[in-house]
Backbone bond lengths (Angstrom), bond angles and torsions (degrees), N, CA, C in turn:
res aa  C-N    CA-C-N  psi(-1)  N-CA   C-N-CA  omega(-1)  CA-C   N-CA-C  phi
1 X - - - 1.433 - - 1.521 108.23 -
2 X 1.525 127.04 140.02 1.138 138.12 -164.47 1.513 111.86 -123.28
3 X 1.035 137.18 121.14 1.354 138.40 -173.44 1.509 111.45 -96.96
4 X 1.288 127.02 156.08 1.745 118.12 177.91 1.502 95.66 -158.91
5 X 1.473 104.44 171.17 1.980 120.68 -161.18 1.310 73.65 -123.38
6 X 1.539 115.32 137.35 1.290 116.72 140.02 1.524 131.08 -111.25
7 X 0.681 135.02 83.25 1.850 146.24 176.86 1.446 126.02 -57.99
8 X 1.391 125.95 130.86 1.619 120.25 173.35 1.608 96.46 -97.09
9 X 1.266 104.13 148.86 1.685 119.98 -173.30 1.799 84.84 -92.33
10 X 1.303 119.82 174.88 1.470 135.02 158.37 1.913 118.84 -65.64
11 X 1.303 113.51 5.66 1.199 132.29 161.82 1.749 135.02 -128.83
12 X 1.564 86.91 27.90 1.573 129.34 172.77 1.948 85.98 25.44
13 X 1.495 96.55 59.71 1.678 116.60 151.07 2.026 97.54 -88.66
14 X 1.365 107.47 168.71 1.252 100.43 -174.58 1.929 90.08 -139.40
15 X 1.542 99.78 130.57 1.460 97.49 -155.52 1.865 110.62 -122.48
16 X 1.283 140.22 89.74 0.981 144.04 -122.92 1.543 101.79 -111.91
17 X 1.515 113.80 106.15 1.918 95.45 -175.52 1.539 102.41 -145.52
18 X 1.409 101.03 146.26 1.605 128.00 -178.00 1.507 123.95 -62.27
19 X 1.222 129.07 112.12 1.116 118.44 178.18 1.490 119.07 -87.30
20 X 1.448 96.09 120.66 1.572 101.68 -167.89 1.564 97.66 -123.51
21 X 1.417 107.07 123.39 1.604 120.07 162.01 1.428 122.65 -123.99
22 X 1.192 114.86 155.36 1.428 122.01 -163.34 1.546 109.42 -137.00
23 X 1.075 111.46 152.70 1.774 106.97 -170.86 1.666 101.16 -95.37
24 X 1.161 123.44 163.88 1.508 112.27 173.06 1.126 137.55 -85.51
25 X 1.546 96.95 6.85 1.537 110.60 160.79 1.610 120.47 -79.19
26 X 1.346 100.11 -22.18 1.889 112.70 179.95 1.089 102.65 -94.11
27 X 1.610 124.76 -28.03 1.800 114.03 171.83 1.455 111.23 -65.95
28 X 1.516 116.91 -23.80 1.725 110.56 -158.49 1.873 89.89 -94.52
29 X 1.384 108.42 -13.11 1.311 94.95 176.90 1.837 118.31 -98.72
30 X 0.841 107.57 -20.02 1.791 124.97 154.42 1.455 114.06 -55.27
31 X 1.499 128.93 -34.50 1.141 160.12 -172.19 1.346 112.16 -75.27
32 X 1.562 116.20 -45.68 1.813 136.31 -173.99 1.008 98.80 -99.80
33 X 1.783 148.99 -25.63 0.884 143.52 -154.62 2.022 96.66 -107.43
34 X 0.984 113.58 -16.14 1.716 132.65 159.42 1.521 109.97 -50.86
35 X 1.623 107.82 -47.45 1.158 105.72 -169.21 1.741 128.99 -89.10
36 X 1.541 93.60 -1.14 1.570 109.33 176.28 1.337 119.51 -74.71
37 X 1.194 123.36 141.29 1.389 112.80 172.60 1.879 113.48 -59.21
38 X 1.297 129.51 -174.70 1.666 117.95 -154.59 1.927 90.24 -93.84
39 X 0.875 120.82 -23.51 1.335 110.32 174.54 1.255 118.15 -79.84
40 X 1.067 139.84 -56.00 1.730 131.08 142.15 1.273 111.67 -19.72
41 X 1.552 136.81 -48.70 1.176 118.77 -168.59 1.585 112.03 -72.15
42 X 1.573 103.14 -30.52 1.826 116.40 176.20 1.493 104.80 -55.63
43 X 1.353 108.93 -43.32 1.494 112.08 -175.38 1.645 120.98 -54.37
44 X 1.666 93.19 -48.46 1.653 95.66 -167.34 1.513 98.70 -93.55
45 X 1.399 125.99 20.11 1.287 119.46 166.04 1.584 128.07 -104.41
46 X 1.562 92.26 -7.60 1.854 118.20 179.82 1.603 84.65 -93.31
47 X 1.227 117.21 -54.97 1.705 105.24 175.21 1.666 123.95 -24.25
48 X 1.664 95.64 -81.95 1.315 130.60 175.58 1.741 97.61 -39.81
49 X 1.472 131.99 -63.99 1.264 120.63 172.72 1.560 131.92 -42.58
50 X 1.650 114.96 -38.33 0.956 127.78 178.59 2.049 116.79 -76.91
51 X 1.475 98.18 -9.65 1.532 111.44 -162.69 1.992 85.24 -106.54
52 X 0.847 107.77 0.38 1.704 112.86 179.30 1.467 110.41 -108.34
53 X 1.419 120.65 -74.20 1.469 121.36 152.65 1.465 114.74 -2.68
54 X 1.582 112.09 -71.14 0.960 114.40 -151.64 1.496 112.59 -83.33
55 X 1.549 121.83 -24.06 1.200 143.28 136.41 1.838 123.89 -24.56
56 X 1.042 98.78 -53.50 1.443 134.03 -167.39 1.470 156.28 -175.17
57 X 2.008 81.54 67.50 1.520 106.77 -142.36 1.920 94.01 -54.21
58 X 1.701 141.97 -30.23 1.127 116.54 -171.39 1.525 123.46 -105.92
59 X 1.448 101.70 22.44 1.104 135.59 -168.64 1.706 103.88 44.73
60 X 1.313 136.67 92.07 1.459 136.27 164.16 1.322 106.99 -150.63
61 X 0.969 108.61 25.79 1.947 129.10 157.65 1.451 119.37 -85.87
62 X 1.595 111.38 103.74 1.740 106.19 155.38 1.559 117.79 -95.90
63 X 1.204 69.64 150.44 1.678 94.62 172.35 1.712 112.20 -50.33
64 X 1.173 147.81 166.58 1.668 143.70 142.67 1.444 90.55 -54.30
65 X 1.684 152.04 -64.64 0.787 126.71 168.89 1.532 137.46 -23.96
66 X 1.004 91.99 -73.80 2.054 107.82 -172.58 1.808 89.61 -49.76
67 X 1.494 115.58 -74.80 1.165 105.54 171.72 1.434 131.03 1.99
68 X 1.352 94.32 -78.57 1.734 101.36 -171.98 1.375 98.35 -63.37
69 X 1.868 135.20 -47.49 1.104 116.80 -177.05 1.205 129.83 -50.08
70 X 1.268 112.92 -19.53 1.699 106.19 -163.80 1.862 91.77 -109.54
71 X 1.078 120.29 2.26 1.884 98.14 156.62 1.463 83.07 -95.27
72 X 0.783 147.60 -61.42 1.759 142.85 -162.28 1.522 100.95 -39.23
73 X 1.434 130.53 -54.54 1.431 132.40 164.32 1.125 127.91 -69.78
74 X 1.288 124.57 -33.86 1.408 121.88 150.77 1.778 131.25 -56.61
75 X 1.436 107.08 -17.10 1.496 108.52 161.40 1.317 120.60 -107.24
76 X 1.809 115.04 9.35 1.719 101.70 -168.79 1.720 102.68 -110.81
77 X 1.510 119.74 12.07 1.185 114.58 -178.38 1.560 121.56 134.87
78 X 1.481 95.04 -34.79 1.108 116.68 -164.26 1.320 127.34 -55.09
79 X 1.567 143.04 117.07 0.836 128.37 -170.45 1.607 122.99 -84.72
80 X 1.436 111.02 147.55 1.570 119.23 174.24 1.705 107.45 -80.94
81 X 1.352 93.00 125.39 2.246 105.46 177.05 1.532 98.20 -51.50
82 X 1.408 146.01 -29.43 1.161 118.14 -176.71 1.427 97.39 -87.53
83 X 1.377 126.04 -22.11 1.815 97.25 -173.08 1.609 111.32 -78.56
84 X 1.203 118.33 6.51 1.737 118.16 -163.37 1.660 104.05 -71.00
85 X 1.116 116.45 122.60 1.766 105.58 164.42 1.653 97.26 -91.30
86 X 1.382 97.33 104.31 1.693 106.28 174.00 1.444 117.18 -70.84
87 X 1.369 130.28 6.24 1.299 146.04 -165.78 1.464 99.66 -115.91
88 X 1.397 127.33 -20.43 1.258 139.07 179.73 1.271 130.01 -126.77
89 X 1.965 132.16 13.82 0.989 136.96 -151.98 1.853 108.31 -67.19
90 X 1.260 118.81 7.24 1.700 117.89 162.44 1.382 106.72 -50.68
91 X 1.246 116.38 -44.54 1.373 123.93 -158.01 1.315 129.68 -59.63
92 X 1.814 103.15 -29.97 1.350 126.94 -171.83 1.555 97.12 -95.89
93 X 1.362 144.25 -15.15 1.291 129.05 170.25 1.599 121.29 -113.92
C-alpha cells in the first residue's frame, strides 16, 4: 500500500507526491553504492534482489519500520491509491 499528499499550487494545478523515507542505514548504503563504478552497482543490486526474494520471495513483508509508517499514515490524513477518484481529484483538496 502506497500513501500520497495531494496539494493545490496558487494556480489551482493539483500536485501529487510520494512519501518516501529511508533509515540512515539505507542512506549510507545508497551513498557507497554512488561510489562504485556502474557495473558494481548492477552487481550489488542483483545481490540485494536476490537477498530480498529470499527474505520475501512475494513481497507482503513489512519492515517494524514500514509497519509503524503505514498506521502513522493511515491516521495523519493520508490518502490510500485505491480510494483516489482520479477522475475527481477536487475532492481531495
Amino acid at each position: 500500500m502506497r500513501y500520497f499528499t495531494l496539494t493545490r499550487s496558487e494556480t489551482a494545478e493539483i500536485f501529487i507526491s510520494e512519501v518516501i523515507v529511508m533509515s540512515t542505514q539505507v542512506q549510507r548504503i545508497a551513498e557507497m553504492l554512488e561510489m562504485l563504478p556502474e557495473q558494481e552497482q548492477n552487481l550489488a543490486l542483483e545481490f540485494m534482489k536476490r537477498i530480498v526474494l529470499a527474505w520475501d520471495p512475494d513481497f507482503t513483508k513489512l519492515t517494524p519500520n514500514e509497519a509503524a509508517e503505514l498506521v502513522e499514515a493511515e491516521k495523519s490524513g493520508y490518502i490510500d491509491e485505491e480510494d483516489i477518484d482520479w477522475n475527481d481529484l477536487d475532492k481531495y483538496v
